[in-house]
N, C-alpha and C positions, 0 to 999 in steps of 0.2 A: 546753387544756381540762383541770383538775384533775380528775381521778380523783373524788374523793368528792365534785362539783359532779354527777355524772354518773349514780350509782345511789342516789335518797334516795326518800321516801315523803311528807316532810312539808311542804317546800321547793318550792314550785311556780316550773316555769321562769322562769328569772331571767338578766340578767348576760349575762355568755360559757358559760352550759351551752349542751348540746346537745340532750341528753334529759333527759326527767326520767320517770322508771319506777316506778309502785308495781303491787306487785305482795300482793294480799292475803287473803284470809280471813277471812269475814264472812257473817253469818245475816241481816242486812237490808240492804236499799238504803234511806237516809235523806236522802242529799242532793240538794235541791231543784233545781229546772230552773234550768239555766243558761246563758251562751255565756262565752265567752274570743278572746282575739287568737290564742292557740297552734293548731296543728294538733294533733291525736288521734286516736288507735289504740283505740280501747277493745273488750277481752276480757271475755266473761262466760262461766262454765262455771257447768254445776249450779244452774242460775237460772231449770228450765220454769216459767211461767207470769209472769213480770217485762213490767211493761208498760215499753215502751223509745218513747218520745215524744222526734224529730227533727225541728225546726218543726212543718210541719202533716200529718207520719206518725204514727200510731198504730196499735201494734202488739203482742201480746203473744206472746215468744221461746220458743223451748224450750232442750233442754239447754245449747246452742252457741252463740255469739252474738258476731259480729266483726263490728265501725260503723269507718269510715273519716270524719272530718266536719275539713275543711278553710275553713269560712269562720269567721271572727269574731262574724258575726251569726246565726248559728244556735243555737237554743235548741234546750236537749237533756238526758233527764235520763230513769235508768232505775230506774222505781216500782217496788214492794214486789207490792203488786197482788194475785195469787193463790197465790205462791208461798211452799212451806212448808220448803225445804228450809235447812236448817241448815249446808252446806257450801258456801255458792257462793264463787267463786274469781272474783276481777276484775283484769283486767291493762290496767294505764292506759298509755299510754303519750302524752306531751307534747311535741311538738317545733315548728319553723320549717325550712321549706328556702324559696330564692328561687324564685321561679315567674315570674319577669321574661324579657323574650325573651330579654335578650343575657344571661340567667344561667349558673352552670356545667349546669342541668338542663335547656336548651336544647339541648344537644349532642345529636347520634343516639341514641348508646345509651341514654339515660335516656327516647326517643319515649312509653314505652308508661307509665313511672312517672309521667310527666310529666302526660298526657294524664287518669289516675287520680285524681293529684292534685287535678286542673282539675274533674272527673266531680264529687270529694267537696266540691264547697263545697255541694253540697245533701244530702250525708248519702251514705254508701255501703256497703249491707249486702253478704258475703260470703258464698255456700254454703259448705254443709256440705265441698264435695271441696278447698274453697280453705282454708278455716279446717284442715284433716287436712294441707295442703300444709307450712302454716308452722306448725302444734303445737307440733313439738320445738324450733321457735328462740325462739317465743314463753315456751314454758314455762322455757326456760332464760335468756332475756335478764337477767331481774334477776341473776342471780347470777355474770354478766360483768362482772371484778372492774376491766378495764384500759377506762378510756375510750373508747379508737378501737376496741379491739374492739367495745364494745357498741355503738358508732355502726355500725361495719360491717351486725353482724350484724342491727341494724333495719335499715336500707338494701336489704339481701338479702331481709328480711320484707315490704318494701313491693314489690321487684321484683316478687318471686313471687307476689304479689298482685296486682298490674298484670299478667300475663302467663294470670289466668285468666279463664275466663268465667262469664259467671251472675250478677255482682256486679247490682246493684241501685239507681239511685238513689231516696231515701225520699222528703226535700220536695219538691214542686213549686216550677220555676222561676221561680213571678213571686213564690211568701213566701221562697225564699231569697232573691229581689235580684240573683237569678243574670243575667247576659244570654245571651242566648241565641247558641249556636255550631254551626255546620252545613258538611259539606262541599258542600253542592250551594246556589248561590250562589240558584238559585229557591225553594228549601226557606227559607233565609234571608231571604228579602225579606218571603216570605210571615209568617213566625213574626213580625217585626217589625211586620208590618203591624198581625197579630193583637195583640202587644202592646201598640201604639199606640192601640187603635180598641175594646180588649176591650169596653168598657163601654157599644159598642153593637152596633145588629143588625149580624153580619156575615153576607155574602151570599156564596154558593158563586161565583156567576158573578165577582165581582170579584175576588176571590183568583186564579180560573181566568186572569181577565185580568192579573192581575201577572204570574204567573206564564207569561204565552202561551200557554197552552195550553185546551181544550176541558176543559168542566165536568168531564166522565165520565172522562176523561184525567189530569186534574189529581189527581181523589180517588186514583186508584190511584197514582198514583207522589205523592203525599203519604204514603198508608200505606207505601207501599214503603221510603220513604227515611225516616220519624220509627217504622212501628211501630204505630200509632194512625191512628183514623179522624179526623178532622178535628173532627166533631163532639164526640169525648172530649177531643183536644187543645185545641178551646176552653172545655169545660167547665173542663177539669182547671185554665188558663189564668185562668177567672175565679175560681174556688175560691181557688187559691193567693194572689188580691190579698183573695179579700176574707177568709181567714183571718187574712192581714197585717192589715186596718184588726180585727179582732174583738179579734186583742191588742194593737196598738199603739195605737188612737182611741178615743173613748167614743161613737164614733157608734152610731143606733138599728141596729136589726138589717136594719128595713124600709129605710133609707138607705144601709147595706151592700149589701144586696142589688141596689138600682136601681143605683148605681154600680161595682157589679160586673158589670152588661150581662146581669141575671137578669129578664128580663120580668113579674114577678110575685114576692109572699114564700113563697105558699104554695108553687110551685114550686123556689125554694132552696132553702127548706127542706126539699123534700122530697131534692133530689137532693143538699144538703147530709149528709146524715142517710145518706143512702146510700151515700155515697163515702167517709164521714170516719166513722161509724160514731156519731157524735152529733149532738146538735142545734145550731145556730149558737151559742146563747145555752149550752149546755154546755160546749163547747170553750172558751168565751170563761171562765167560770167554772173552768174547768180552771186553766187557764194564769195567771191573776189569782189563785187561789189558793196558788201557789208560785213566782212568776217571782221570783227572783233572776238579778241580771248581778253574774258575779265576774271 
């Protein structure tokens, strides 16, 4: 790994680099939404008010602002929006590691980096206590002059990343393309089930019956083990496909909807608007109005 393949700004990962690191200084965000093959680290300081759009998250940040987004297909791009401050600071950082089972990040000690990895193919925000965790390595990584050191010392950034709590994932599972992963092998049958069938009624008692277990039974240890009531997790479930067909099809909104297993338009639309903070035909407008793939 040559040294000056390793700390550049202009040069997007290529070749035999490892990283590619800019580190910069800037009054606006200009560049349009996007996805990439690379995995990314992205730092934003002094950016309150920047709207940061992660497939189908929309969000606008405050001062602090640290995205972990490990898939290819995730579109992703942080707008200009309300924010006036004239210092903000953005730390990119570009990389690949293997995530294959028999890789080198397969081995024990890498369980929890590994597992993080796997978390950000749908986007993964960090608190405040985790972004204060790795500050000093972040703020100095550009200016690690030897290659393996700056490899190291990302390495260490992502550990310590992986070892807190609070992180956040942003898209939902069915617009990222994500499959779905579970330790509790009933949790999983069900999720599947639901992924398979989203697009129409699903009925408590049938999940209850995959799962063996009694209705009332079933709900609580669904929450217990995903977090969510059942009913949010198939909302959440059909949102995410049918944000997928709003940017990728030119299908109506009202044919979105039915094959999104929404019983009605007026009703997605209203719980669309709800959930995603605009209307179906906005978002859809959103995203058509600056979708770049680089």
């Amino acid at each position: 790994m040559e040294e000056s393949r390793v700390i550049h700004e202009i040069t997007p990962l290529m070749g035999k680099d490892a990283l590619y690191i800019a580190d910069r200084r800037k009054k606006e965000f200009t560049y349009p939404i996007h996805n990439h093959e690379v995995f990314e680290l992205n730092f934003v300081e002094h950016a309150a008010g920047v709207r940061r759009i992660v497939g189908d998250s929309n969000e606008v940040i405050g001062d602090y602002d640290l995205v972990l987004i490990t898939s290819p297909d995730l579109e992703h791009v942080w707008e200009q929006n309300t924010c006036t401050s004239d210092d903000i600071r953005e730390i990119t950082v570009q990389f690949y590691l293997d995530l294959s089972d028999d890789g080198f990040l397969s081995r024990n000690p890498f369980h929890s980096l590994r597992k993080m990895l796997k978390e950000a193919r749908k986007g993964l925000s960090f608190p405040m206590d985790a972004i204060m965790r790795v500050y000093q390595q972040l703020d100095t990584l550009s200016s690690v002059k030897d290659g393996f050191y700056a490899v190291m010392q990302f390495l260490t950034i992502l550990y310590e990343l992986s070892r807190c709590e609070g992180a956040r994932t942003l898209a939902t599972s069915s617009y990222a393309k994500v499959e779905v992963e579970s330790d509790s092998r009933r949790v999983l049958k069900v999720k599947n089930y639901i992924a398979k069938n989203y697009m129409d009624e699903i009925r408590l008692n049938t999940l209850a019956d995959i799962a063996g277990m009694s209705p009332s039974a079933f709900s609580r240890f669904f929450k217990l083990h995903t977090g969510r009531n059942l009913s949010d997790y198939i909302i959440e479930m059909r949102l995410g496909y049918a944000s997928r067909m709003l940017v990728d099809t030119a299908r109506s909104i009202a044919e979105i909807s039915f094959q999104s297993g929404f019983n009605n338009l007026s009703n997605f639309n209203r719980i669309f608007k709800k959930k995603k903070g605009c209307s179906p035909s906005e978002f859809r407008e959103n995203y058509h109005k600056t979708r770049v793939i680089v």
